[in-house]
C-alpha atoms as one frame of an Amber mdcrd trajectory, in Angstrom:
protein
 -14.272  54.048  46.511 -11.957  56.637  47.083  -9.629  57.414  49.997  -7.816
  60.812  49.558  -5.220  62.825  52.119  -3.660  66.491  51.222  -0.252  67.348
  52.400   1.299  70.742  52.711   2.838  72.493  50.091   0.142  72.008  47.392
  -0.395  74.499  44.710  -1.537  77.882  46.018  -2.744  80.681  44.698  -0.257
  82.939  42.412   1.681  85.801  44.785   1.062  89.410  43.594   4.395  89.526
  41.545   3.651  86.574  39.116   0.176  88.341  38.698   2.214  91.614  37.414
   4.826  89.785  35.372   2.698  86.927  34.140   5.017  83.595  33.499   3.856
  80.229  32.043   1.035  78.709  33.771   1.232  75.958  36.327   2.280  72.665
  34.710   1.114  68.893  36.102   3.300  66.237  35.428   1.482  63.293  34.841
   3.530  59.950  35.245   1.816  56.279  34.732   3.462  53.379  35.669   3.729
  49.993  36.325   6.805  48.498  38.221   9.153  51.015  37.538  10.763  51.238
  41.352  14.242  51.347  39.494  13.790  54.497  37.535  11.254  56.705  40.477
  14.504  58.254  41.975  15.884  59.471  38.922  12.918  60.364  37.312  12.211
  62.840  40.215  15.545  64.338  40.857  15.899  64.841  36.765  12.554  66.631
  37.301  13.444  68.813  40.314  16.681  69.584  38.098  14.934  70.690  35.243
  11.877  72.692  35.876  12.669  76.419  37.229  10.915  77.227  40.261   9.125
  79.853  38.995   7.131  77.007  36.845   5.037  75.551  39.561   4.978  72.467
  39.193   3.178  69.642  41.165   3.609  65.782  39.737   0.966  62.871  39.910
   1.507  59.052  39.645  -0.641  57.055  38.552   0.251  53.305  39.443  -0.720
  50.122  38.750   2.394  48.345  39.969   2.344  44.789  41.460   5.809  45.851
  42.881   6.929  48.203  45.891   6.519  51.250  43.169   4.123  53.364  45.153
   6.790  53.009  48.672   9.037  54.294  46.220   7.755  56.912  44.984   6.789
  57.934  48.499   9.926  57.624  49.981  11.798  59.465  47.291   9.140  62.410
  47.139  10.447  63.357  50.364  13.405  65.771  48.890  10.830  66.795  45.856
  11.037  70.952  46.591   7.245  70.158  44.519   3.907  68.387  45.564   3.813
  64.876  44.522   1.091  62.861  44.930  -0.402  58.733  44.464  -3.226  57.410
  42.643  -3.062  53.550  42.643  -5.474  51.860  40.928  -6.644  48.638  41.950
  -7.945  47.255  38.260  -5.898  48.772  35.622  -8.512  49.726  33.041  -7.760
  51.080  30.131  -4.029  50.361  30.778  -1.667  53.217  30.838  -3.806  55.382
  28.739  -6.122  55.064  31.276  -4.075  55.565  33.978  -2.660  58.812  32.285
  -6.937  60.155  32.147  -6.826  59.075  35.754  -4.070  61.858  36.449  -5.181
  63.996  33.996  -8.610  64.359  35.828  -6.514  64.805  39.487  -4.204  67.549
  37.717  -4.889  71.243  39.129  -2.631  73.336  36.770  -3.250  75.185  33.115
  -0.556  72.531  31.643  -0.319  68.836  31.828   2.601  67.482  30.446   2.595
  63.581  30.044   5.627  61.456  30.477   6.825  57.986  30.687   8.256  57.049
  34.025  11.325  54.664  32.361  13.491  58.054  32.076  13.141  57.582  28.391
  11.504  61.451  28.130  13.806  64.190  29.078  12.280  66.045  31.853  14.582
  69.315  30.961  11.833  69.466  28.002   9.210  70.228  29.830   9.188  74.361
  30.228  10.219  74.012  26.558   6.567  72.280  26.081   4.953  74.159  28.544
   6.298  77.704  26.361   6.231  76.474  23.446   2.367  75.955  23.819   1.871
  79.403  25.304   3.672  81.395  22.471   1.971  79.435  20.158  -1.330  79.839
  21.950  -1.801  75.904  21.020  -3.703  73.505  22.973  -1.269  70.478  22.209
   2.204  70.280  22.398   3.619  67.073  21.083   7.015  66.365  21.512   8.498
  64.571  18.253  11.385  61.961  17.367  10.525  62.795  13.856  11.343  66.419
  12.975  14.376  67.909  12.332  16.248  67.657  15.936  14.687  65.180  17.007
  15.608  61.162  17.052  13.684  57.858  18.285  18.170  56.722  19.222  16.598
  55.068  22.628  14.292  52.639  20.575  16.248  49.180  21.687  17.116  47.045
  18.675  15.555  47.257  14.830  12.365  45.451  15.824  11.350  47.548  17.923
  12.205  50.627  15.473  10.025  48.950  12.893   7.116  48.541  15.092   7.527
  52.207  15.436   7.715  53.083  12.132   5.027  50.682  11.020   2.252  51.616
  13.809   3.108  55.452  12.944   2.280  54.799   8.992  -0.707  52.987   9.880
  -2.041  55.656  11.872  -1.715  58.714   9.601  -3.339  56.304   7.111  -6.052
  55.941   8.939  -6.595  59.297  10.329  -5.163  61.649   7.904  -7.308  64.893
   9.064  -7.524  63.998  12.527  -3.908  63.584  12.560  -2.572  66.772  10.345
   0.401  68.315  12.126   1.244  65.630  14.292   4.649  63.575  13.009   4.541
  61.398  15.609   0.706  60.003  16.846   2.966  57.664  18.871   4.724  59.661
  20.842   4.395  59.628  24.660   6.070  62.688  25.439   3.617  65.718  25.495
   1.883  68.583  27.095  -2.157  69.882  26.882  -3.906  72.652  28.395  -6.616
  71.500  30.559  -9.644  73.029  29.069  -9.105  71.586  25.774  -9.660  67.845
  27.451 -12.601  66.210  27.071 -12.129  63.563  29.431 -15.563  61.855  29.615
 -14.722  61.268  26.057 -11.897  59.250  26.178 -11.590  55.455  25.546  -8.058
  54.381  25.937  -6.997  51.316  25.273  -3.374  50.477  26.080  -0.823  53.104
  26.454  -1.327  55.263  22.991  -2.969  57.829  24.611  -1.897  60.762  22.548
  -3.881  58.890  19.395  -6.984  58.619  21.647  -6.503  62.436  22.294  -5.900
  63.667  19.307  -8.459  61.546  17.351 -11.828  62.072  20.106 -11.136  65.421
  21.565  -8.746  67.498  18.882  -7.236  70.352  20.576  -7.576  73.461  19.174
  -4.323  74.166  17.577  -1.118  71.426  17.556   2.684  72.453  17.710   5.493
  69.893  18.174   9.251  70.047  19.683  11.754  67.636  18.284  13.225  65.333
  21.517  15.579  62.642  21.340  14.302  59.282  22.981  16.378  58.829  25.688
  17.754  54.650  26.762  15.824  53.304  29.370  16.989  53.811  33.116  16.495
  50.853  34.430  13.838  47.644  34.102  12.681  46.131  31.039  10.445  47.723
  28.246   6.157  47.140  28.590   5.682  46.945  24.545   4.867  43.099  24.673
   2.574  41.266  21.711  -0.774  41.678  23.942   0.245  45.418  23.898   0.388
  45.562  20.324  -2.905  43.326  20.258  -4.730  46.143  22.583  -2.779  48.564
  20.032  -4.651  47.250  17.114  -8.299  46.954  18.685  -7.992  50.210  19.955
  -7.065  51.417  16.030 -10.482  49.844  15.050 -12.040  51.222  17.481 -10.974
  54.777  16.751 -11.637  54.065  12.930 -15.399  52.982  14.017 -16.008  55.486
  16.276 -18.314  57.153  13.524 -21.439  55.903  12.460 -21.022  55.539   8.659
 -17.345  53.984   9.286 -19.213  51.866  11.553 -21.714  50.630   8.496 -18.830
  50.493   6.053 -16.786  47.625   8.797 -20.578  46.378   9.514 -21.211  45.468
   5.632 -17.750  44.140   5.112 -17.759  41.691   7.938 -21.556  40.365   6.407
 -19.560  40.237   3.582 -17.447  37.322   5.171 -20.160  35.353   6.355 -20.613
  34.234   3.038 -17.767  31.968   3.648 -18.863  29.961   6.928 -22.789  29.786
   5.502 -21.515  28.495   2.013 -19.111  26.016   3.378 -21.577  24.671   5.536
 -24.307  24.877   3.058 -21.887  22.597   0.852 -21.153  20.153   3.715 -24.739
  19.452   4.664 -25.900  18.955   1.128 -23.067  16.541   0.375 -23.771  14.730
   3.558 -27.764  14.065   1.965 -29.752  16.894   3.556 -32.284  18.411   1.765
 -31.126  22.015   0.658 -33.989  24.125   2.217 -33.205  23.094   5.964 -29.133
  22.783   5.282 -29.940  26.143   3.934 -31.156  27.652   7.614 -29.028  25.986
   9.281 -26.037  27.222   7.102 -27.044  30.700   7.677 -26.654  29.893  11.120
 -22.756  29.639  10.857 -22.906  32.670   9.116 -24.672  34.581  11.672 -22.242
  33.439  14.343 -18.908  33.818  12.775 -20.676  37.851  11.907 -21.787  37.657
  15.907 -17.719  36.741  16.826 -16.465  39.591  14.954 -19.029  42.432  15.379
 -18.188  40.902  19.005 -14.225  41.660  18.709 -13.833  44.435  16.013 -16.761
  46.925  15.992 -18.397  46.654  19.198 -16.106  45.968  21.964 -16.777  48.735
  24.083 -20.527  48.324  24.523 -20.196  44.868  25.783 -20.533  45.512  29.419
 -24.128  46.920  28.818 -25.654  43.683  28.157 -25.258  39.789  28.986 -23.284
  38.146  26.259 -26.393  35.736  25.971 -28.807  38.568  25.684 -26.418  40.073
  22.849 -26.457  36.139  21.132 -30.026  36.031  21.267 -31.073  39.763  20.145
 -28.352  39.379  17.378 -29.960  36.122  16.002 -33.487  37.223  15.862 -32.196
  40.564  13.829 -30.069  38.413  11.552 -32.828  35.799  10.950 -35.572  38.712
  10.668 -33.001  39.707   8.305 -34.275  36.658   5.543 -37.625  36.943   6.545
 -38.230  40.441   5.390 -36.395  40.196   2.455 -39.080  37.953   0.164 -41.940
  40.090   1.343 -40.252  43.095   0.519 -38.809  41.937  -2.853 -42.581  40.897
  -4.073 -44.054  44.131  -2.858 -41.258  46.284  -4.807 -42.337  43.938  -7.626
 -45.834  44.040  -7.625 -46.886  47.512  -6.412 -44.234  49.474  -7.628 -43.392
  47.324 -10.677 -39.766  46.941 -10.510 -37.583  44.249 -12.124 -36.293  40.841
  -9.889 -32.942  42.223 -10.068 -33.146  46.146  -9.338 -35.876  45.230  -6.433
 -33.596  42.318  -4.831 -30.812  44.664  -4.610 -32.688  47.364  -3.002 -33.987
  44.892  -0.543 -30.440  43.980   0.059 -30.054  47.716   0.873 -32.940  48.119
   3.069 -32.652  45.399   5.066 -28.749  45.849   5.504 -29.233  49.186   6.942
 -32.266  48.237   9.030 -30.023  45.462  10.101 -27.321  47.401  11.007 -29.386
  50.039  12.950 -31.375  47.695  14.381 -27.947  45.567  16.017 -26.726  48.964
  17.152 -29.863  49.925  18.870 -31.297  46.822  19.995 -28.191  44.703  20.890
 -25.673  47.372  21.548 -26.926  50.401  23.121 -27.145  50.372  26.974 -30.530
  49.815  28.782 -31.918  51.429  31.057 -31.163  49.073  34.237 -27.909  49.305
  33.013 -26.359  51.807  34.873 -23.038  53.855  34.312 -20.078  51.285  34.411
 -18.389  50.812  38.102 -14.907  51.977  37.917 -11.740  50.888  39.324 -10.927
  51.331  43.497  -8.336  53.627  43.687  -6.273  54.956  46.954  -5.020  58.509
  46.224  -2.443  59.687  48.656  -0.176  62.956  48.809   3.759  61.357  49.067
């Protein structure tokens, strides 16, 4: 449910003379945050310093404070010479990178520029981004702390510098095309035209949203500015270990978002179930059971510590579309279907088509992996179709 109010003042429509000397199209500032009363004030009077009035401009907050953030931001919008406006979410999902697809959907200009709302980002960059993108005719304008002007100075302390360093390495590992051109995937500093966001798209996860971008919807053309990380204001930093948790799920989500990478992660987690099923296997028999039975219920183990992962790693997203016990059971029956069809098939590759034990087990091993795999994406995974689209977040949005 959503309760929305306009307020004079909002964007209009270009006047005759910026239609005969065409300047840089209208720019949305797109701010999430989350307690950050401390740094609204100078966030917004940095802003009105910065950007040129003949750059309209119009700014949108996205909050999901627990603090007096929005009252804030309301109060302080009264001297903006710009529109500013509220969206506060009630449930926070997707974290800041959902919060910042939450503005990004309210924004009504060419250019949205992204920003932090700790004062870290210099707001003086943002015509910079905004022309840099338009000479360039690019659809993403990233600013960087790693090219030549450019410096990550406002990073507090070496840990938090070799976080950086480490989470940027992993990324262009992991995305090497996706990423080509873009120094810093971790930035949170940039600007994108509208029409090259695909919003419906998006996953975020956390408050890399720039990775989500650039990996599910790839702009047409990338440029970068260098910008120096600025100190924080005021308050204290948001990077906390769950963050860097959310950071890494959201990495293998990104790196499964493709069905063969899915297979590849699918195949090496069965790969580790050997480990559980053997161990129990070994257990049982040593404890007197006959092997055949300790054998089924060892595979059990295995099944389950496969069902835990697929769970956490490879499938997190597609929870919501069925109960977890519906998942558990569908899951199961695949996996257990799994053993079942394997003999059969082995003796008929055997007999009617006359291969050896070892060629036809392996190709059984094949077939069944990939008819298990399809099968646990289809069955288990995919939404049904009383499962309707996912209820999002309440939000109030309000013109400050």
């Amino acid at each position: 449910m959503t309760q929305e109010s306009t307020a004079p003042g909002q964007l209009g429509e270009p006047s005759v003379e910026a239609v005969e000397v065409p300047e840089p199209g209208a720019v949305t500032i797109v701010v999430p945050t989350f307690n950050e009363s401390a740094n609204i004030r100078q966030l917004l009077h940095q802003i009105t310093e910065s950007v040129p009035s003949r750059l309209p401009c119009e700014v949108v907050f996205v909050d999901d404070s627990t603090d007096d953030t929005p009252q804030v931001i309301e109060e302080a919008a009264q001297d903006c010479p710009f529109p500013v406006t509220v969206i506060h979410r009630d449930e926070p999902v997707g974290g800041l990178g959902g919060a910042v697809v939450e503005g990004m959907k309210a924004a009504g200009s060419d250019w949205i520029v992204v920003m932090d709302g700790d004062c870290q980002h210099p707001p003086s960059l943002v015509p910079e981004l905004v022309a840099t993108g338009e000479r360039a005719n690019a659809g993403l304008v990233v600013a960087s702390r790693y090219i030549k002007g450019g410096s990550r100075a406002g990073l507090a302390g070496s840990y938090r510098v070799a976080v950086s360093r480490l989470a940027t390495w992993m990324t262009k590992s992991l995305f090497p095309r996706r990423l080509h051109g873009i120094s810093d995937p971790m930035s949170g500093f940039f600007a994108i035209r509208r029409s090259d966001i695909a919003a419906e798209a998006l996953k975020p996860l956390g408050y890399k949203i720039l990775l989500e971008l650039a990996v599910r919807s790839r702009p047409r053309a990338v440029t970068e500015v260098p910008f120096v990380f600025q100190e924080r204001f005021a308050g204290e930093s948001k990077s906390t270990a769950a963050e860097g948790r959310r950071f890494l799920r959201h990495l293998a989500g990104l790196r499964t978002a493709d069905p063969l990478s899915r297979m590849v992660v699918f195949g090496l987690i069965g790969l580790t179930g050997f480990v559980p099923n053997l161990a129990a296997l070994w257990a049982m028999t040593h404890m007197g059971l006959h092997y055949l039975p300790a054998e089924i219920v060892a595979n059990q183990f295995g099944v389950a510590w496969n069902f835990l992962l697929i769970e956490k790693l490879l499938f997190r997203d597609r929870r919501q579309h069925r109960h977890w016990a519906d998942r558990t059971a569908r899951f199961a029956l695949l996996a257990n279907a799994d053993l079942v069809l394997r003999i059969p098939l082995i003796a008929l590759l055997v007999g009617q088509f006359g291969l050896a034990v070892l060629p036809a087990t392996a190709l059984a091993l094949v077939i069944t992996f990939v008819l298990r795999f399809v099968g646990t994406e289809a069955l288990v995974y995919l939404p049904s179709r009383r499962s309707g689209r996912r209820p999002g977040s309440r939000t109030a949005r309000r013109a400050a």
